[in-house]
Structures are given as structure tokens and as C-alpha cells.
C-alpha positions in Angstrom: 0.0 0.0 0.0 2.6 2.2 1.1 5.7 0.8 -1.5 5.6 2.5 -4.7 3.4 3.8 -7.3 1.4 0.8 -8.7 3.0 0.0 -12.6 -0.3 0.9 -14.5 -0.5 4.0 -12.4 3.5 4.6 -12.6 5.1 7.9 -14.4 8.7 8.3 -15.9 10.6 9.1 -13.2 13.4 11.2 -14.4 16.1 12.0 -11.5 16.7 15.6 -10.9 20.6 16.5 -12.1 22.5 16.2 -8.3 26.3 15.3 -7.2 24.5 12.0 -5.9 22.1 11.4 -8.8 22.6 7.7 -11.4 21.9 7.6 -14.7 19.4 4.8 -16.0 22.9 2.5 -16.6 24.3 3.3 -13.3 21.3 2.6 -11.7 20.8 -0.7 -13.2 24.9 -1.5 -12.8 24.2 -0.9 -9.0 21.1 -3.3 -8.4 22.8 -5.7 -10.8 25.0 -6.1 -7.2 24.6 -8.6 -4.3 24.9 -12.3 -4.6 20.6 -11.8 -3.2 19.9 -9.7 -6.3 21.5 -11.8 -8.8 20.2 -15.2 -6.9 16.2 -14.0 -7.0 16.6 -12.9 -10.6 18.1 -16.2 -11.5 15.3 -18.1 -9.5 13.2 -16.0 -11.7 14.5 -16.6 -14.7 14.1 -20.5 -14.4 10.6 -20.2 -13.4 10.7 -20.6 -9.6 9.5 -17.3 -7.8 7.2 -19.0 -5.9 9.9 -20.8 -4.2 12.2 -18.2 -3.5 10.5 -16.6 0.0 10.5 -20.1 1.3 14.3 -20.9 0.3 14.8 -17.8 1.4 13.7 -18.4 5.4 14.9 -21.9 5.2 18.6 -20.6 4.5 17.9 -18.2 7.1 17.0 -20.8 10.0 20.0 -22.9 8.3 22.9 -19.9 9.2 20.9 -19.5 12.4 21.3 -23.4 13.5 25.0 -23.1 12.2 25.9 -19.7 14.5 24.5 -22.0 17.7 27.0 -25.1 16.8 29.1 -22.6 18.9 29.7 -21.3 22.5 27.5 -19.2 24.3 27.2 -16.3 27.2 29.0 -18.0 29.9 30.0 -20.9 29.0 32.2 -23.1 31.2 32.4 -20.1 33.7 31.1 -20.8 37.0 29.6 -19.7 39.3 27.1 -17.9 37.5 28.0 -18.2 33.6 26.1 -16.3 31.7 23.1 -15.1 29.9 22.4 -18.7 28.3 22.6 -19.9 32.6 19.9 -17.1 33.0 17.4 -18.1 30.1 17.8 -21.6 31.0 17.4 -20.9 35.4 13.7 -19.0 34.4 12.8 -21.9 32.9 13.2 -23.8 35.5 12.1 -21.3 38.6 8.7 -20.4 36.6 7.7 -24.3 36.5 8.5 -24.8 40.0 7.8 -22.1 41.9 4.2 -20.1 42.0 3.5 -17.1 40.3 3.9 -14.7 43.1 7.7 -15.8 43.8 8.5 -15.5 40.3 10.1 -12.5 41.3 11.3 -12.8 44.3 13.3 -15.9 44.4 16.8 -15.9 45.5 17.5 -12.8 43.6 21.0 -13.1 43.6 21.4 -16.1 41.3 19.9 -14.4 38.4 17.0 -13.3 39.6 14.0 -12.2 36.7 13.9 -9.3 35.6 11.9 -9.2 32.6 8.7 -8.5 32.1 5.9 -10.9 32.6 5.7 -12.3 29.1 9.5 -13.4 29.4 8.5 -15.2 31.9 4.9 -17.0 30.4 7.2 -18.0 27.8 9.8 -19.3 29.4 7.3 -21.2 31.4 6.2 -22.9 28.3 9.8 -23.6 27.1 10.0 -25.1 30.5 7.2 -27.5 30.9 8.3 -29.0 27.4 11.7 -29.0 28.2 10.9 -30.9 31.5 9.1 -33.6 29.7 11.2 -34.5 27.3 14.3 -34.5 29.9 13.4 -33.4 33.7 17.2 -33.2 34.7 17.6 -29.8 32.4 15.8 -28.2 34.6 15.7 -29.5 38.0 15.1 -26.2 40.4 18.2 -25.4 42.1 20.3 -28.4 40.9 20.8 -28.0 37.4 22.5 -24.8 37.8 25.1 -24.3 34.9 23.7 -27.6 33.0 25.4 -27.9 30.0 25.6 -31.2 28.5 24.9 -31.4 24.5 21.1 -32.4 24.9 20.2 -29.5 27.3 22.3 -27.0 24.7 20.0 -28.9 21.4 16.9 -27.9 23.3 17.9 -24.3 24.6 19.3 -23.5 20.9 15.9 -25.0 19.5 14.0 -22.4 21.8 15.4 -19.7 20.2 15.2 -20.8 16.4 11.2 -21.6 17.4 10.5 -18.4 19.0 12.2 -16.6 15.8 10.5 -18.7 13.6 7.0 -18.2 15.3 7.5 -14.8 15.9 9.9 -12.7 13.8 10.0 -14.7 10.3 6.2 -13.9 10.3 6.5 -10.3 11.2 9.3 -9.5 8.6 7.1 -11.3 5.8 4.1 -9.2 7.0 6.3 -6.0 7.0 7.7 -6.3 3.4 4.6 -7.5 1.8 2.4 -4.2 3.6 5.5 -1.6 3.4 6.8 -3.0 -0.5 3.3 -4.6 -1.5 3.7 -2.6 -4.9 7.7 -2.9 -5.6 8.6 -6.3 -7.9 8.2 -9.6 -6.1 12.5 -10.0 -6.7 12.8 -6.3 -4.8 10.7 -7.9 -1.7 12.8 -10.6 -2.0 15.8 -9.4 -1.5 14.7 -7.3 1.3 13.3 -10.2 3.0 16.8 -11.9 2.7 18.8 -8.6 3.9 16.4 -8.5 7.0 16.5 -11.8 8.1 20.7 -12.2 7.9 21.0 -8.7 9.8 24.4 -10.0 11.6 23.9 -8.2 14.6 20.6 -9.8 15.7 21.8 -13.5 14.6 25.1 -13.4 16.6 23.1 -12.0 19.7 20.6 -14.0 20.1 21.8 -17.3 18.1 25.5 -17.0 19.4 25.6 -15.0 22.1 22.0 -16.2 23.5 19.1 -14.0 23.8 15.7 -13.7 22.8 15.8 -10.0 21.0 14.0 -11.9 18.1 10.4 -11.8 20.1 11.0 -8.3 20.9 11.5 -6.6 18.1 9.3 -9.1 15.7 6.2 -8.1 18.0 7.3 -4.4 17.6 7.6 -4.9 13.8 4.0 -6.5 13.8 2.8 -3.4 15.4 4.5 -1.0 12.4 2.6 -3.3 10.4 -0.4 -3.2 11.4 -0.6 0.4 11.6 0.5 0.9 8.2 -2.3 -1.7 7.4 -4.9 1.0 9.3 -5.1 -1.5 11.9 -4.6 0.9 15.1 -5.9 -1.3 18.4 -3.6 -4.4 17.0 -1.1 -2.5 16.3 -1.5 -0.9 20.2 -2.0 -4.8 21.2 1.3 -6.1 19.7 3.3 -3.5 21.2 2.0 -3.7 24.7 3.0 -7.3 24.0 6.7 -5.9 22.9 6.9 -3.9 26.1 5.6 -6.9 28.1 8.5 -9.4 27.1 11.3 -6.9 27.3 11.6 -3.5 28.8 14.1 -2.5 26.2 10.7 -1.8 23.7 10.0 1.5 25.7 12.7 2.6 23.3 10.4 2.8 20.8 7.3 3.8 23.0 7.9 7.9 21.9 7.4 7.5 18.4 4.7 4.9 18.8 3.3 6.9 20.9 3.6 10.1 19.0 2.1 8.3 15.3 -0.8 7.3 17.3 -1.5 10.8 18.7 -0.5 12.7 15.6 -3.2 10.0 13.9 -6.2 11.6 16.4 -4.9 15.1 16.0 -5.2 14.3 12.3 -8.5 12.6 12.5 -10.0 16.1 14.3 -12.0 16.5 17.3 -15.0 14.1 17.1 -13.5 11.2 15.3 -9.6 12.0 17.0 -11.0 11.3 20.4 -13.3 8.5 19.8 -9.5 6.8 18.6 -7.6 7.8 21.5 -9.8 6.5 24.0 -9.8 3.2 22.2 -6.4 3.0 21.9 -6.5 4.3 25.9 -8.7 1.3 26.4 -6.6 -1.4 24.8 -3.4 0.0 26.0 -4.9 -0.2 29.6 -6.6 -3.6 29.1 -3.4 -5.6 27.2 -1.3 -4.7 30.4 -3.6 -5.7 32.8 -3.7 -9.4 31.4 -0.1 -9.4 31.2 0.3 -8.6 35.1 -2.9 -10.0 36.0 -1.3 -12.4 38.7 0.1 -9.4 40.8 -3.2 -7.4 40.5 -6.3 -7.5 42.5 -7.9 -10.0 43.2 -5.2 -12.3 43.0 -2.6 -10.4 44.8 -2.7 -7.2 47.2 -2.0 -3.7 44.7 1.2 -3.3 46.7 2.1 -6.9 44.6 2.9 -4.8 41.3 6.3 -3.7 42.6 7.9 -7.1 42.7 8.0 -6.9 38.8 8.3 -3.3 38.4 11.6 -3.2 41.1 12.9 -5.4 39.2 12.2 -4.9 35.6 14.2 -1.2 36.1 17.6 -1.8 38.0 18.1 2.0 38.8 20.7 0.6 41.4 23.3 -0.6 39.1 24.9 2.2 38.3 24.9 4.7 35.2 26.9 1.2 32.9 28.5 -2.0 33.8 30.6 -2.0 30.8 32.3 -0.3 27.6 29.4 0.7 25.7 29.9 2.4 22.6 27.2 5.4 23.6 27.4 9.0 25.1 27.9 8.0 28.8 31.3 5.5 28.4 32.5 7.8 25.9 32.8 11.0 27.9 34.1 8.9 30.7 37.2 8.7 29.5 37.7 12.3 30.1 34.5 13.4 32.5 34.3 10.4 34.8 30.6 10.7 35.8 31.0 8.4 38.5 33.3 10.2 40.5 32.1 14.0 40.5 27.9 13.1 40.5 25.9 10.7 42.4 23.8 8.0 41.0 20.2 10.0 41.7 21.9 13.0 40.2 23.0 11.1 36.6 19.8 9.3 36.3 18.2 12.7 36.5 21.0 13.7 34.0 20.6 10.9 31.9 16.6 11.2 31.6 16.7 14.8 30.5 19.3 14.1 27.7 17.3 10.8 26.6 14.0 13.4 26.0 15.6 16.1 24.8 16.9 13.3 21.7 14.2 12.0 20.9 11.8 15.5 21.2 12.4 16.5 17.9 11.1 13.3 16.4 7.7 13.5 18.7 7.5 17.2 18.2 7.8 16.8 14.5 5.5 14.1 14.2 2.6 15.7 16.8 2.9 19.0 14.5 2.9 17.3 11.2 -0.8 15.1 12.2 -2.3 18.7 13.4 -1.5 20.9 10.3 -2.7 18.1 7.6 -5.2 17.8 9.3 -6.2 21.0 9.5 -5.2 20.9 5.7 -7.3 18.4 4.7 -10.5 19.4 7.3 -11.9 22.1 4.7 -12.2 20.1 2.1 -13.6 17.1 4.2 -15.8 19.9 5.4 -17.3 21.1 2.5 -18.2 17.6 1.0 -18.9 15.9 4.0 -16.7 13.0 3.7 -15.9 11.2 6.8 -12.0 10.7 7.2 -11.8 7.1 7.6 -10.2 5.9 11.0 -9.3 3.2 9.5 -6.4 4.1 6.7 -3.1 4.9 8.3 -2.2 8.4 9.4 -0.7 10.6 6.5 2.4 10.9 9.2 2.7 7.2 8.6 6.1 7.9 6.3 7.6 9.6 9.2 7.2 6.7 11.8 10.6 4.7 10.6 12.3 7.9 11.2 10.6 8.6 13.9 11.6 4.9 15.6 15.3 5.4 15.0 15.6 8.6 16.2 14.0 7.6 19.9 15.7 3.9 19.9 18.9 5.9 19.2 18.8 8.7 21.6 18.1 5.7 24.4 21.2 4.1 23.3 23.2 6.9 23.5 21.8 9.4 26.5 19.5 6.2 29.1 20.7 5.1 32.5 22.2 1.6 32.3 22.4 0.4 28.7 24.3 -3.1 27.3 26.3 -2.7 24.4 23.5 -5.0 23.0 21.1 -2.5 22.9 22.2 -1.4 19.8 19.8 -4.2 18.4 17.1 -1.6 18.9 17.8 1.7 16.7 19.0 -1.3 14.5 15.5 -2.6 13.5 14.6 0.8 12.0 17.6 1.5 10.4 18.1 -2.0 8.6 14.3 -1.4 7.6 15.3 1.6 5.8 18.3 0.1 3.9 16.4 -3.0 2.9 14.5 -1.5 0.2 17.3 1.7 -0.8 18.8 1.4 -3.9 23.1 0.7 -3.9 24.3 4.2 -3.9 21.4 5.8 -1.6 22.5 7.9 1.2 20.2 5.6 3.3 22.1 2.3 1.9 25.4 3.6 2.6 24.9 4.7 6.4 22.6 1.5 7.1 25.0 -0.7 6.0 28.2 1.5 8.1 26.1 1.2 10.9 25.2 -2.3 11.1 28.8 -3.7 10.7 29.9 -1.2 13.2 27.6 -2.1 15.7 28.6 -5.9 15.1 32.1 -4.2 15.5 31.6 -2.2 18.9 30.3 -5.8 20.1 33.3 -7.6 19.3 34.2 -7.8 22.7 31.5 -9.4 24.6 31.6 -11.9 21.2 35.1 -12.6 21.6 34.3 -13.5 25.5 31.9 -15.8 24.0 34.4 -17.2 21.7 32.1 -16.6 18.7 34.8 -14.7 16.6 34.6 -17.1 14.0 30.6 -16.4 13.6 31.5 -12.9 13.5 33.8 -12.6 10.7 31.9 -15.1 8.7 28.2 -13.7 9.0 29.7 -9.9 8.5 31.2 -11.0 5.0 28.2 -13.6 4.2 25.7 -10.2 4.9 27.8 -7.7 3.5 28.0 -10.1 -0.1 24.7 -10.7 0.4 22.8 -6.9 0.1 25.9 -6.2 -2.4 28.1 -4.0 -0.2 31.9 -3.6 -0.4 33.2 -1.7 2.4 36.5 -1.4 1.1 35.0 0.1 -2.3 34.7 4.0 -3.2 31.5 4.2 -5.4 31.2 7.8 -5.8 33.8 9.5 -3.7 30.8 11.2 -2.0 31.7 12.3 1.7 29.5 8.8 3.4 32.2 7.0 0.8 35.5 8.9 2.4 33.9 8.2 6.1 32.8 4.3 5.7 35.8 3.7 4.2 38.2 5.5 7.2 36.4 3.7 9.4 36.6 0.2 8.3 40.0 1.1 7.9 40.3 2.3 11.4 38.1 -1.2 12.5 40.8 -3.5 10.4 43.7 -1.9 12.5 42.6 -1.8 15.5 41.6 -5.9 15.0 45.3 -6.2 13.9 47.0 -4.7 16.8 44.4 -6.3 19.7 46.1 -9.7 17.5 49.7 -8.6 17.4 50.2 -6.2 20.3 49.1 -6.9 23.9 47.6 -3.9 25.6 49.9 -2.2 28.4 49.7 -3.3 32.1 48.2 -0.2 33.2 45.9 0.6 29.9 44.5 -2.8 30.1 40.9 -1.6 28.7 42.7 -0.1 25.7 41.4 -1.8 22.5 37.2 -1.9 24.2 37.6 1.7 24.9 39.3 2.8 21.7 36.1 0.6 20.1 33.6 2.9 22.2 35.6 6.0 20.9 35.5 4.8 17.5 31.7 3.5 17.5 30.2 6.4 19.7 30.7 9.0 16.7 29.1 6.7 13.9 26.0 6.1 15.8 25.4 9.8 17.1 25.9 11.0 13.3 23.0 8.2 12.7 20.9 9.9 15.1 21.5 13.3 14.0 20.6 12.1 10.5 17.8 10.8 11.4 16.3 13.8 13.0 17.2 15.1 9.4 15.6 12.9 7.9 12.1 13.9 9.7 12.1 17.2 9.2 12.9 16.8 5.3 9.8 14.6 5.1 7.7 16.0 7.1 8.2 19.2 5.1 7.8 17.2 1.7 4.5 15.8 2.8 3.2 19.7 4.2 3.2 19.1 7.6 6.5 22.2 7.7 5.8 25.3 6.5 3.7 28.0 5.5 -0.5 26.8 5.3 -0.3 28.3 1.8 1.9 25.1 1.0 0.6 22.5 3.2 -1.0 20.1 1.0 -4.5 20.8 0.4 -6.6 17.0 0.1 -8.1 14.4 2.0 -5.5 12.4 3.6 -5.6 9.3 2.7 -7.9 8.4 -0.3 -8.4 4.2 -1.1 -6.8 2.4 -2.4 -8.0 2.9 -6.1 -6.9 6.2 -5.6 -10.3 7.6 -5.7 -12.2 9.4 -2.4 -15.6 7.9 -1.3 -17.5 10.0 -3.1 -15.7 8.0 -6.4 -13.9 11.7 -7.0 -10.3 11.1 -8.0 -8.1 12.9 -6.1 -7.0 16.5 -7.3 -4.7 18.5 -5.3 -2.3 21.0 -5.4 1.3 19.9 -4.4 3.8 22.4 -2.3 5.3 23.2 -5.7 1.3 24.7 -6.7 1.3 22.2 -9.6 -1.8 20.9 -10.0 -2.3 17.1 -10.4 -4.5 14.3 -10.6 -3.1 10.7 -10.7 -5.2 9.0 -9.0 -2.2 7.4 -6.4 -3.1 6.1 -3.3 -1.1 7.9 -1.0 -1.0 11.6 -0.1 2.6 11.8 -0.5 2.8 10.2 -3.9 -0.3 12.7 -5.6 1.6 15.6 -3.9 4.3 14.6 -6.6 6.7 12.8 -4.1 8.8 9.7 -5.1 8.7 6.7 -2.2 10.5 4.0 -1.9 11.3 0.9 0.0 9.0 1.9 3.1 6.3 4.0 1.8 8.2 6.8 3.4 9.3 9.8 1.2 13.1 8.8 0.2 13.8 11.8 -1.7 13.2 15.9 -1.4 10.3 17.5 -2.7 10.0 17.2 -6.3 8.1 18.4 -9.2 5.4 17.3 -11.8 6.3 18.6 -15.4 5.5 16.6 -18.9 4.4 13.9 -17.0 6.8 12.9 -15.2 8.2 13.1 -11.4 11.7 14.9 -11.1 13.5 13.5 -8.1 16.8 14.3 -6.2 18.0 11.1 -4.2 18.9 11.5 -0.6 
């Protein structure tokens, strides 16, 4: 709905004259790139499309099976090993223990601290692990199990919950955000998303369950872009309620959905929000329903909530390639403020990153809709509550801008955090042509965060995973990091710091770090990292404010676009009207598209988001300046 312009529907598109511009030949040289590209078009070629999505996920759950032949968080390092110890120790304490001590129960040997749906889960994991081998989880004496059966079943845990979970929720998201690009395009997307190295060595190496998070977040994009709002509010509670790490994306969830009623206007914007008030409220209360009256005294809710935010930790635990472990190397926060003082600190830095986005996004749902509310007005056409917003194109923005600015500025982050603002950002490169600002920086960022956790992989003794998966991915979407396309300023910076990444690798191999700098290579990774991933940030807020001004929401009301916001599908209103509008530009048009953005003479791609600037309508044709 949101992808492209459908091909019956679809004008020239002639690409304004621009330092970053490709001619038709370049173009096609660039997507001719990628060992994806040039597999799906082969697949195609000997008749087998309809095999390709399921080859596709089944080569997927095959690297994923082959990352956890390896080690894992902790192992064969008592007394409390490691992350794959803690997954396995809920298991067990959920099937033995009642709800109430869940919580509670000798807190000190990795005591739960996820949210409730972590722990329904791993309850279920439990009860099936139990039965078909009692010993794995044994409460209290099968601490730091790790005999080949128990590691099969854990591993197969993981795969299931990806495979239930997150496979679904990427097919969903590329066939609603790229239903109208070519069947080989969504392809190759699905392949890019599903092999993102960071995610696979995390959860599949390292041992985690990131997968459920951020495939229940993704379902939630979905379903908003498919005008689904209350299951879209549904899936996210359901995020927030397996791992507290989703609030990073509660701001610019929470923002679409209010910058949807804004848009909606009084009558119709209110009825929404207390809906989505309603279902927010209700989805919680069934997830904590055991510590809630009448099961348990009110006073029971703190047993979760104490533990799901540690506040008592301390301001990071480790070298973290964000704002706070940065600066220490020269401000040592730890030493001249107090832990109440940098929480309060850290809050007011977290908000004031990710304001722009919400502000943007808030201001952009009132002014088209008080665009579009005169001409709704005058022909009495209900706006239908259930299309997406016209801010929708600003939500993936909007996501990794907020994810980000918790990675870099929040109280107590893991350097695998940076999963988070990863979703978004991989999103964005998945459907971005070769030599798109958007590719270029998506693909910097995702080695680099696979880089800044070299460390804590190395611990793990995954290095072997790590090198493999970065070159299998990098292949893959067709990127060379050691390759100057255009000599464009993103080419000169990827390639210094790959460069900078290679040496660094070398000299940790060949050069032991001094007796007293013994945290020399991890912190010279933070110093490297940090920079890369607050430019992505910065970009990002960019990024918003250049489409919410090409979609009207910025500016003067003489240029805000003048249309109902979201016409069908068809491209007609309810009244059977094609749309007619006039664009910021004042050139009149009628193409009957389906999204405001697109009849306001804006290219999209990939997402449904506007990829380029504002552009004009001449000779029938769209005039575009890549980004």
C-alpha cells in the first residue's frame, strides 16, 4: 500500500541532475549487485518465484542453526556463567515455583527481571523441556547444566520463537510496506532483514531472545500501516511486556498514534484515542494479571516493576559504545555526581533526543489535518479511521531517532542495545537502492555495531561467527566496504572507518595492551563507534524534518497540501472523485495514487516513506533528487 506507485499507475521518473544522482545505466549496474539480487533474478529466470520466500527463510534458520553449533554467554564459567545460565534458570524457577515468587526468588542467582511475558514463555519452554528430559531443569540443581542435549533444546528455543515470531512479522512487514515494488525487490529485502548479523550473533550466538522483541514491535508497524490501530496498540504492549528495552520505541509509537487523532480532528480523534487508551490499559492488565487485584494485594505490582528497572546498578556496567562511556574517558561521571543525580541527568538528555522526532511528528498530524479538514468539510466525507495516518512515512524515522537517543543518553544500557535503533535503520536500507545515502549509512552502521560488540563476542568465543556472517551479509545486500562508489563524503567516512576497525583488529592480534591501559582496545572501540552512531541519530532527525516538510506538515499553510489524507486504495475518495490536489510546488495534479505523499508529486521508496526531497510534476513525469 505504502511501497511504490502501482505499474499501470506509474510515471517516468526522471532524476533531478545532483552530485549523488545515477543515470538509467548506473542505476541498473548498481542493483545488478549482491549475490541476493542476482540469486532472486536467476530463481526467476528459471521459473521458480514461488519458491524463493521459502528458500529464502529456510537458508535463514539454516545460518541460524550453524551460528548456535558454537559457544554461548557463559559458557564453562562458573559460578554464574552467563546469559544462556539465565534463560535456562527461568525456565526452571517459573515451572516450580508459583507465580507470586517468580520474582522474588533468590535474587541473587539471576533473579527475573523481565517482564511478565518473558516469563509466560519461558514457562512454556519449561514445561516442554521438563518432559522431554526433567534433569535440564531441575530447580536449584541443574545450575550451569550444559551437557549437549540440554544445549539442542535451549538452541531449538530460540530458532522456534524466531521462527513463530519474527520470520512472520518481517514477511508481514515487506509484503504491507513494498506490496507494490517487484516480487525480486521484496525478496531481497526479505533476505537482507532476516541475515541482519547483529541480531543472529546476539541471540543465536551470544543467547538472547531479542527476536520476540522486536518481531512483536515490527507486527505493530505493520499493522498500523495496514490501518489496523488497536492491533497495532496490542502487539506492542505485547513488545513492552517481554522486554523492557521496547520502551525505546514507546515515543514514536506513541507520537504516530496521537498525531493520527490530531489528524483525525475533534469528534472522530477522540473517539480513537480512547480506544487506543482502552486497549493499551486492558493488554497490560492481562499481562500482570497475577500481581493485581484480586489475585494479589496492589502493593504486589512492585515485585515486577523493582525489578524490571535496575536503577541501582549504576549509570553502565561495561564499555558501551554510547554518550555516557564515551565522555568517561575524560568526565568520569562516576566520580564527580551521584547516581540519583546522573539518572536525573541521563533522563533529561534521553528526551531532549528524541523531542524533535515527537514534536515533529505531533505538528505534522495537526496541520494536515487541518489541511485536509476544509475540504472534508465542504463535501462531507468522513475521514476514515481506518487508513493509516498521512504521518505514517515519518514513523521509521521517527523509531530510529527515539531507539537511538536511548542508546546513546539512558541510565544503564548493554552494548547490545544497539539491536534496537537497528530494526529501523536496517528497515530503511532494505529496500534503498546501492548508492542511496540511506544504503550507505545503514550498512556503516550495522557492521559497526557488530564491531563495537566484538568484545562481549570474543568473550563468548564466537569470533569465528563474527567474521563469517559480516562478510556472508555484506555479499549478500551487495556492499563492499572497502570500495569508493562515488567518492561522495559517506564513501570517504565508511571507508576510514573500516579502515580504522581492520587496524585496530590487527594490533588487539599482534600487540598486547599495556599493564596499566588494560581496557585499551574496548575503549578505543567505544571512541571509534560512539561518533558513527550519534551522526546516525543526527541524520535521522534530518531525515524527519525533510519529510515531514515534503509531505506539508512544515511550513507555511499556503503550502501545506490541500486533500483528504488518505484516499483508497484505487486512488479515488468515497465519493468515487479522484483525487485532485495541489502539491507544495502549486502544480496541479491528478493521478489517481493512493497515498498523499505520492499525488503531492513525491517519489517513495522501499518503506512507503518519502526517500527523496520535494520534487516536481512537469511533462508527466516526477523529477526527483536522491537523498
Amino acid at each position: 500500500m505504502f511501497a511504490t506507485i502501482p505499474e499501470a499507475e506509474k510515471p517516468r521518473l526522471t532524476v533531478a541532475a545532483s552530485s549523488q544522482s545515477l543515470s538509467a545505466e548506473d542505476h541498473k549496474n548498481t542493483e545488478d549487485t549482491g549475490m541476493a539480487r542476482r540469486w532472486t533474478r536467476w530463481m526467476h529466470k528459471q521459473g521458480l518465484r514461488h519458491r524463493v520466500v521459502s528458500l529464502v527463510i529456510l537458508f535463514a534458520a539454516l545460518v541460524k542453526w550453524c551460528i548456535g553449533l558454537g559457544s554461548y554467554s557463559g559458557q564453562g564459567t562458573p559460578p554464574m556463567f552467563g546469559d544462556y545460565e539465565a534463560q535456562r534458570h527461568w525456565m526452571e524457577l517459573t515451572i516450580h515455583l508459583p507465580i507470586r515468587e517468580w520474582y522474588t526468588y533468590d535474587l541473587k542467582y539471576w533473579g527475573l527481571d523481565y517482564p511478565p511475558l518473558t516469563a509466560y514463555i519461558s514457562w512454556l519452554c519449561g514445561i516442554i523441556g521438563a518432559w522431554v528430559d526433567p534433569s535440564w531443569f531441575a530447580l536449584d540443581h541443574s545450575r550451569g547444566i550444559e551437557t549437549p542435549a540440554s544445549k539442542i533444546y535451549m538452541r531449538a528455543t530460540v530458532l522456534a520463537c524466531d521462527t513463530l515470531i519474527y520470520v512472520p512479522a518481517i514477511v508481514f512487514f515487506v509484503q504491507s510496506w513494498q506490496g507494490n515494488r517487484s516480487s525480486k525487490t521484496q525478496q531481497v529485502a526479505l533476505l537482507t532483514l532476516l541475515l541482519q548479523p547483529g541480531l543472529l550473533l546476539i541471540d543465536f550466538g551470544h543467547f538472547q531472545y531479542n527476536t520476540v522483541m522486536l518481531g512483536l514491535t515490527l507486527t505493530s508497524v505493520s499493522c498500523f500501516a495496514a490501518g489496523h490501530d488497536l492491533l497495532g496498540a496490542v502487539a506492542f504492549v505485547m513488545s513492552l511486556g517481554f522486554k523492557q528495552m521496547a520502551l525505546y520505541y514507546a515515543p514514536a509509537i506513541g507520537s504516530y498514534l496521537l498525531a493520527k487523532c490530531l489528524s483525525l480532528g475533534a469528534r472522530q480523534g477522540a473517539q480513537l484515542f480512547f480506544q487506543l487508551a482502552a486497549t493499551t490499559v486492558a493488554t497490560f492488565a492481562l499481562l500482570f494479571l497475577p500481581w493485581l487485584p484480586p489475585f494479589a494485594p496492589l502493593s504486589a505490582m512492585l515485585e515486577p516493576i523493582g525489578r524490571i528497572f535496575p536503577f541501582q546498578r549504576g549509570l553502565f556496567e561495561d564499555k558501551v559504545a554510547n554518550f555516557w562511556c564515551a565522555s568517561n574517558v575524560v568526565l568520569k561521571w562516576r566520580i564527580w555526581m551521584n547516581a540519583p543525580a546522573l539518572i536525573k541527568l541521563s533522563a533529561g538528555l534521553t528526551a531532549a533526543g528524541f523531542l524533535p522526532a515527537v514534536v515533529v511528528m505531533l505538528y505534522c498530524g495537526y496541520r494536515l489535518g487541518v489541511a485536509s479538514q476544509t475540504a472534508q468539510d465542504l463535501k462531507e466525507i468522513p475521514k476514515p479511521t481506518s487508513r493509516p495516518a498521512p504521518v505514517l512515512p515519518l514513523l521509521p524515522y521517527a523509531l530510529l531517532t527515539s531507539s537511538m537517543s536511548f542508546f546513546l543518553f539512558s541510565f544503564q544500557v548493554h552494548e547490545k542495545t544497539i539491536l534496537v535503533p537497528l530494526l529501523p535503520l536496517t528497515l530503511l536500507l532494505s529496500g534503498a537502492s546501492n548508492n542511496s545515502f540511506s544504503f550507505k549509512l545503514g550498512a556503516l552502521v550495522n557492521n559497526v555495531a557488530v564491531f563495537s560488540m566484538w568484545h562481549l563476542l570474543k568473550r563468548d568465543g564466537l569470533a569465528l561467527q563474527y567474521l563469517a556472517l559480516l562478510i556472508l551479509w555484506n555479499r549478500i545486500i551487495g556492499h563492499n566496504p572497502l570500495r569508493i562508489r562515488q567518492k561522495s563524503l559517506m564513501d570517504y567516512l565508511s571507508i576510514t572507518v573500516y579502515g580504522i576497525c581492520i587496524l585496530l583488529h590487527v594490533l588487539e592480534t599482534i600487540v598486547p595492551p599495556p599493564s596499566h591501559l588494560p581496557d585499551i582496545y574496548p575503549v578505543l572501540n567505544v571512541l571509534l563507534s560512539t561518533p558513527v552512531f550519534g551522526i546516525t541519530w543526527l541524520w535521522s532527525i534530518k531525515r524527519t524534518v525533510e519529510v515531514s516538510w515534503g509531505l506539508g506538515g512544515l511550513g507555511s499553510s499556503s503550502k501545506a497540501i490541500s486533500m483528504p489524507p488518505l484516499p483508497g486504495a484505487d486512488g479515488l475518495l468515497p465519493n468515487g472523485n479522484p483525487v485532485k490536489l495541489t502539491t507544495p510546488e502549486g502544480v496541479t495534479s491528478s493521478l489517481g495514487l493512493s497515498v498523499g505523499e505520492r499525488a503531492a508529486g513525491l517519489r517513495t521508496r522501499s518503506l512507503g516513506h518519502v526517500q527523496g526531497k520535494k520534487s516536481s510534476l512537469r511533462s508527466g513525469s516526477v523529477s526527483t533528487e536522491f537523498d
